[in-house]
C-alpha positions as CSV (number, residue, x, y, z in Angstrom):
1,X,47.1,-2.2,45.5
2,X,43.6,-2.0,47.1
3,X,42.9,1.6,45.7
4,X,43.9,0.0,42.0
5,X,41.8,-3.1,42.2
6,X,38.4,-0.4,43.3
7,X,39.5,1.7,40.6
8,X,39.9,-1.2,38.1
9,X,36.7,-2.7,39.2
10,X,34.9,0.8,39.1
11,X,36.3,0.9,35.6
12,X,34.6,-2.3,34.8
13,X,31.0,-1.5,36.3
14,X,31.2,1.8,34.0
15,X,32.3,-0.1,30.9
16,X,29.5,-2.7,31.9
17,X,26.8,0.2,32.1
18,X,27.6,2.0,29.2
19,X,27.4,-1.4,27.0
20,X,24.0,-1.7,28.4
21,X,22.9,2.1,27.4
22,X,24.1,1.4,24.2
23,X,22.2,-2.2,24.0
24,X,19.2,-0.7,25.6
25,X,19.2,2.6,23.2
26,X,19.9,0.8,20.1
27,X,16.8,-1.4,21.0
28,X,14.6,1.3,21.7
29,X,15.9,3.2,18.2
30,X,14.1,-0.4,15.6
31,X,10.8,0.5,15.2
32,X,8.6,-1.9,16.5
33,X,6.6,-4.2,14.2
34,X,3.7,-1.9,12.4
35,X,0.6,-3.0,13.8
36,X,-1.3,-2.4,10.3
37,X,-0.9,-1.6,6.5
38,X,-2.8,0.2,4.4
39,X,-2.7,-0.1,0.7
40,X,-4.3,3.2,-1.3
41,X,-4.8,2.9,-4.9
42,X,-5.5,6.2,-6.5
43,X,-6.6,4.5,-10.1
44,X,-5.0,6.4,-13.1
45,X,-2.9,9.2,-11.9
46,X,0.0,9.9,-13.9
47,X,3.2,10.4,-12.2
48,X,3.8,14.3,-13.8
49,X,0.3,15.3,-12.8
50,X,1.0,14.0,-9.3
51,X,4.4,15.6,-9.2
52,X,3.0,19.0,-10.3
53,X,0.3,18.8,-7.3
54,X,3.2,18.1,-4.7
55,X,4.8,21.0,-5.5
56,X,2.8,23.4,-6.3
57,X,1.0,21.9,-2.4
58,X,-2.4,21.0,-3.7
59,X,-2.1,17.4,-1.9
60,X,-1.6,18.2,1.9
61,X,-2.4,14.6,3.0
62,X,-0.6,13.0,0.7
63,X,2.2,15.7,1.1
64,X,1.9,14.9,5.2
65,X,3.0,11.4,4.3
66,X,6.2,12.5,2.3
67,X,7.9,14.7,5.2
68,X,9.3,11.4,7.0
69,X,7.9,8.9,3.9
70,X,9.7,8.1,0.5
71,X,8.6,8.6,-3.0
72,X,9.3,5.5,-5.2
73,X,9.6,5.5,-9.4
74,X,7.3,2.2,-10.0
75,X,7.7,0.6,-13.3
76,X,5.3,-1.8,-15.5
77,X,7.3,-4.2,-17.1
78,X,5.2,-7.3,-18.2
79,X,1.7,-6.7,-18.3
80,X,-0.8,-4.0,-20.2
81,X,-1.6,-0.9,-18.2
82,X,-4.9,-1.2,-17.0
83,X,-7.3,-1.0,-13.9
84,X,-8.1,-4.9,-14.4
85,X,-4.8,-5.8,-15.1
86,X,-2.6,-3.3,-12.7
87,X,-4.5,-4.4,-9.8
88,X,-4.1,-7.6,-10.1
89,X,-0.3,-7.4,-9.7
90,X,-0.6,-5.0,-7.3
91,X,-2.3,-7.3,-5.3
92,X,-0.9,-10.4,-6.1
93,X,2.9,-9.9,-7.3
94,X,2.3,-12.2,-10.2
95,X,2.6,-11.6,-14.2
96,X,-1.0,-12.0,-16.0
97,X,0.0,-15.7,-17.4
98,X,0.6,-16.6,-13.4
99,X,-2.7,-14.5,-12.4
100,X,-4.8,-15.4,-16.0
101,X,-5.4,-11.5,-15.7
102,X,-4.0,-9.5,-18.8
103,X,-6.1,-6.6,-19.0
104,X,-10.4,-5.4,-19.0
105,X,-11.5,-7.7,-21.8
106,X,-9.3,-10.4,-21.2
107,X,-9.3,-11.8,-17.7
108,X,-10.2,-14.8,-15.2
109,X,-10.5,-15.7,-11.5
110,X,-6.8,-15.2,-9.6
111,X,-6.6,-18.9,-8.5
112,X,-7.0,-19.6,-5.0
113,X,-4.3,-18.5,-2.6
114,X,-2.4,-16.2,-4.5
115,X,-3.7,-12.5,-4.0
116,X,-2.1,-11.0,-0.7
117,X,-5.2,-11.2,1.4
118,X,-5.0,-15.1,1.6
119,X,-1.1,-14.6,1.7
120,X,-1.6,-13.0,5.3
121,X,-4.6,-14.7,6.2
122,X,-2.5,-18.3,5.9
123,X,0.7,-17.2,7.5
124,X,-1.1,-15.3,10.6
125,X,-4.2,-17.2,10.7
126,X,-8.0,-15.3,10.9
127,X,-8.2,-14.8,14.0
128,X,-4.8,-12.8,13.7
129,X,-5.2,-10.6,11.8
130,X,-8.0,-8.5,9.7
131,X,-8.5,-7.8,6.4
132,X,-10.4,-5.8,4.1
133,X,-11.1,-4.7,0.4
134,X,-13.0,-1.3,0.2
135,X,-13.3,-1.0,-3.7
136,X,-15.5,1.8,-6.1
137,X,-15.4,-0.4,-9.1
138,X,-17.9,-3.6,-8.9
139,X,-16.2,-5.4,-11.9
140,X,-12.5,-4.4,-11.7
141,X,-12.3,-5.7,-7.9
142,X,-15.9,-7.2,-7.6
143,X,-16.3,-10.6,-6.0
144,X,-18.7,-12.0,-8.2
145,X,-17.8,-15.2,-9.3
146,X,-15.6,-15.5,-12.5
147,X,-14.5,-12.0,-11.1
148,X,-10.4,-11.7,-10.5
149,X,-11.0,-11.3,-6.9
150,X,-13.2,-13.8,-6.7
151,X,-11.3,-15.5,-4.1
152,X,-9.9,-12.8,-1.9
153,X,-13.4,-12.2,-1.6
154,X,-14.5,-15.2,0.4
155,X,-11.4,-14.6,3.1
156,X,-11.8,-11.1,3.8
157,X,-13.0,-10.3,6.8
158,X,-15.5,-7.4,5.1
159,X,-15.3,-6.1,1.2
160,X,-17.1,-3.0,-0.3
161,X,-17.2,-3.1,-3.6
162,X,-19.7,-0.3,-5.3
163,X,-19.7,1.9,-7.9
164,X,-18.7,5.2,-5.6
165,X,-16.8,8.8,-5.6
166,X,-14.5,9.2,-3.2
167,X,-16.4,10.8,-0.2
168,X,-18.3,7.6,0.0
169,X,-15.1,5.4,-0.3
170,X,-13.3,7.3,2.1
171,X,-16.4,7.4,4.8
172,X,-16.5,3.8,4.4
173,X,-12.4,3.0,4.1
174,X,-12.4,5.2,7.6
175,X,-14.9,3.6,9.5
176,X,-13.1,0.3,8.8
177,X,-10.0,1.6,10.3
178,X,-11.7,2.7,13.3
179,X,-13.3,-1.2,13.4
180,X,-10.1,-3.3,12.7
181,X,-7.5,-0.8,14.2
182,X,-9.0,-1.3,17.6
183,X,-9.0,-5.2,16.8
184,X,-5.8,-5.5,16.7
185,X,-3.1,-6.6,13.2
186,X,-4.8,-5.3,9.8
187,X,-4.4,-5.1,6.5
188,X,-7.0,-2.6,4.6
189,X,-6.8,-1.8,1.0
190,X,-8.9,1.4,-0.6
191,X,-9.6,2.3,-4.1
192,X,-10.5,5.5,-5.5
193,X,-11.7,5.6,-9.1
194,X,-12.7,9.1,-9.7
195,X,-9.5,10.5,-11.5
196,X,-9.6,7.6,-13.2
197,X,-13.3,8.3,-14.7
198,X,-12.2,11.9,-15.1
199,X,-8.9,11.3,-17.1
200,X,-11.6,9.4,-19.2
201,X,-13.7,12.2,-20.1
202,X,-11.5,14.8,-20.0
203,X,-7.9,13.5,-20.3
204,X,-4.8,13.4,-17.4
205,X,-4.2,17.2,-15.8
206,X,-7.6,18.8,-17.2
207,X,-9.3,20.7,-14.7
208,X,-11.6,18.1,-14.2
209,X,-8.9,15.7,-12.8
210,X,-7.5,17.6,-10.8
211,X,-10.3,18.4,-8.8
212,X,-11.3,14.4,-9.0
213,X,-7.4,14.3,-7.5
214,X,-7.5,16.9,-4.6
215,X,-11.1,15.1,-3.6
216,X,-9.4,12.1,-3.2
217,X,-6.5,13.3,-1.4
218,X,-9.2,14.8,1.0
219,X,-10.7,11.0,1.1
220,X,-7.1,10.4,2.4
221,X,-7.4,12.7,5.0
222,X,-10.0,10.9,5.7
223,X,-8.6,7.6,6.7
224,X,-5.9,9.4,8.2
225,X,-7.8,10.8,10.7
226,X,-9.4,8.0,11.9
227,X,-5.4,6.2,12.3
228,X,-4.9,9.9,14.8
229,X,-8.2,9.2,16.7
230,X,-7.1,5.8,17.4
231,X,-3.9,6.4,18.2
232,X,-2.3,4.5,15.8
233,X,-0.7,6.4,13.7
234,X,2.8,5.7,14.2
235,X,2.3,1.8,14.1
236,X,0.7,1.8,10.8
237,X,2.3,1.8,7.3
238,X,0.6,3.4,4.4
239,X,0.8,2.8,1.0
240,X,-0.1,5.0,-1.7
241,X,-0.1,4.1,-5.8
242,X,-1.6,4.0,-9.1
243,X,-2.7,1.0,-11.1
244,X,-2.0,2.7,-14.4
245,X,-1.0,6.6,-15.3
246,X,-3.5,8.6,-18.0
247,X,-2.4,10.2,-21.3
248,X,-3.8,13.5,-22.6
249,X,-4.5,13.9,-25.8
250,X,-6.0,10.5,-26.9
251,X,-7.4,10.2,-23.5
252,X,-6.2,6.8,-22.7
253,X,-3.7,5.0,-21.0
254,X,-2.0,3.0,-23.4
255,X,1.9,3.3,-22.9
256,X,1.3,4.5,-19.5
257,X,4.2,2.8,-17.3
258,X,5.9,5.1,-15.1
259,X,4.2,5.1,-12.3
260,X,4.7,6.0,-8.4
261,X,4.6,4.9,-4.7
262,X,4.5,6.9,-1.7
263,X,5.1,5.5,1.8
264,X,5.1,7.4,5.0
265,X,8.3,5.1,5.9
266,X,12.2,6.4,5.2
267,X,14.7,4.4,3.7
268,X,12.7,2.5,0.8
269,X,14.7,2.0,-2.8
270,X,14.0,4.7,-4.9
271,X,12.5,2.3,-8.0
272,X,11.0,-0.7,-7.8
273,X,8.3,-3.1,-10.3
274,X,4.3,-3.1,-9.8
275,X,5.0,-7.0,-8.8
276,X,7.6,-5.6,-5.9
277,X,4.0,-4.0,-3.9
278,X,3.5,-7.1,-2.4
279,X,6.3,-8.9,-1.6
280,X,6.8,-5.4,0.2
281,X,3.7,-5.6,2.5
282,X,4.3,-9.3,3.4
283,X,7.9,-8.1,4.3
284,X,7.0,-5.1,6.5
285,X,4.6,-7.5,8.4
286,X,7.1,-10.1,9.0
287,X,5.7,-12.6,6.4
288,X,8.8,-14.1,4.3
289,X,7.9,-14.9,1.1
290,X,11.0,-16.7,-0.5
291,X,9.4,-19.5,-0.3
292,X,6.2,-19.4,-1.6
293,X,4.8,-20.8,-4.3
294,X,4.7,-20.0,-7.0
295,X,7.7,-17.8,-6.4
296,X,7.8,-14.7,-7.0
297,X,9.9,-12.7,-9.5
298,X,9.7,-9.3,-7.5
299,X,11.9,-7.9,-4.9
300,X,10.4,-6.1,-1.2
301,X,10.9,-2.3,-1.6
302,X,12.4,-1.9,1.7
303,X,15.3,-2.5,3.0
């Protein structure tokens, strides 16, 4: 009777400890809350030219981010596809009548409070997190008043918007990693607009672009680095898309809606709206957004 009860009780202790290897383990296997986001926009890069370059392997960075990441079929659905216009959802969620910006010649400040920056400024408070707008276009994401960004621009904590290529973006996109990373929570969006300029002048997959492309993608590498040096890699997210894609014979992008994400995370939908981008970066930080206002008619990316 003794010998049973030991055995029943050793039974029990083993039961016990194995419940706790299985609580501890599956605690250990979430991954912990990212300390940072980054937001890349690579302006005007259609989703066939980008597809080509991935696998033919002319994009190592951006390839580096697919091995464990996900590649995500974004649509534009209610707006004109443009830098002014595209950006603005991007960074807001919002159609153009919520965000007064419809397209380049037709556009107005994004009132107060709704772009993301002040989004994650409100909920974790300034002193809680960092945020900043490195930008190579002074009117598309300028903060000039009457400007779209207008008011993102008097919340950020730094904003770098120049007329630039891409070495000089990603120099500058870098070294604010290297300052807010070691701060602590951040949010950093960068904008390149050389393949942009080049689809322009030349038209989407000329020769030209894709060297403007594969500069940018080394820009990437760029930032990249500096998350490695600080050792940060693995807590931050990274987003990479495209405002608007590039058509090329009329060189233009009018019609261009079929767009793309890449994200160095697993396990996001496989299609999702421009207007989703947001709701997805207040998500992965922990920031619900169900009930803000106005509300948004967009849906987080990941799961």
């Amino acid at each position: 009777m003794k010998d049973h009860l030991c055995n029943t009780k050793r039974k029990s202790v083993v039961v016990l400890f194995l419940l706790i290897c299985i609580i501890i383990g599956n605690v250990s296997a979430v991954p912990s809350d990212p300390r940072g986001i980054i937001l890349i926009s690579w302006d005007g890069i259609s989703k066939d030219t980008l597809q080509n370059l991935l696998e033919t392997g002319s994009l190592p960075h951006l390839s580096s981010l697919l091995k464990n990441g996900s590649f995500i079929n974004i649509s534009i659905t209610d707006h004109y596809p443009d830098t002014m216009a595209g950006h603005a959802q991007i960074l807001t969620g919002y159609s153009p009548e919520q965000t007064g910006v419809f397209k380049s010649m037709r556009y107005g400040e994004i009132p107060h409070g709704m772009t993301v920056f002040e989004r994650l400024e409100d909920a974790f408070g300034s002193g809680n997190i960092s945020t900043a707008i490195v930008a190579s276009q002074e009117r598309s994401l300028g903060t000039l008043k009457g400007l779209p960004f207008y008011h993102a621009g008097k919340v950020v904590d730094y904003y770098y918007d120049r007329n630039s290529d891409a070495g000089l973006v990603g120099s500058v996109a870098s070294e604010s990693v290297y300052h807010f990373g070691s701060l602590g929570r951040f949010f950093i969006f960068a904008h390149f607009r050389d393949a942009a300029d080049a689809g322009y002048a030349y038209g989407a997959g000329s020769p030209q672009q894709i060297t403007a492309i594969q500069e940018i993608d080394e820009a990437t590498g760029n930032i990249l680095k500096a998350l490695k040096d600080l050792g940060i890699s693995d807590k931050t997210v990274l987003y990479v898309t495209t405002d608007h894609g590039f058509n090329t014979g009329p060189k233009d992008h009018t019609g261009q809606i079929s767009l793309w994400m890449v994200t160095n995370e697993p396990g996001y939908n496989l299609t999702g709206d421009q207007k989703d981008i947001t709701p997805t970066i207040l998500k992965r930080l922990g920031v619900s957004y169900d009930e803000m206002n106005p509300s948004y008619n967009a849906t987080a990316l990941n799961p």
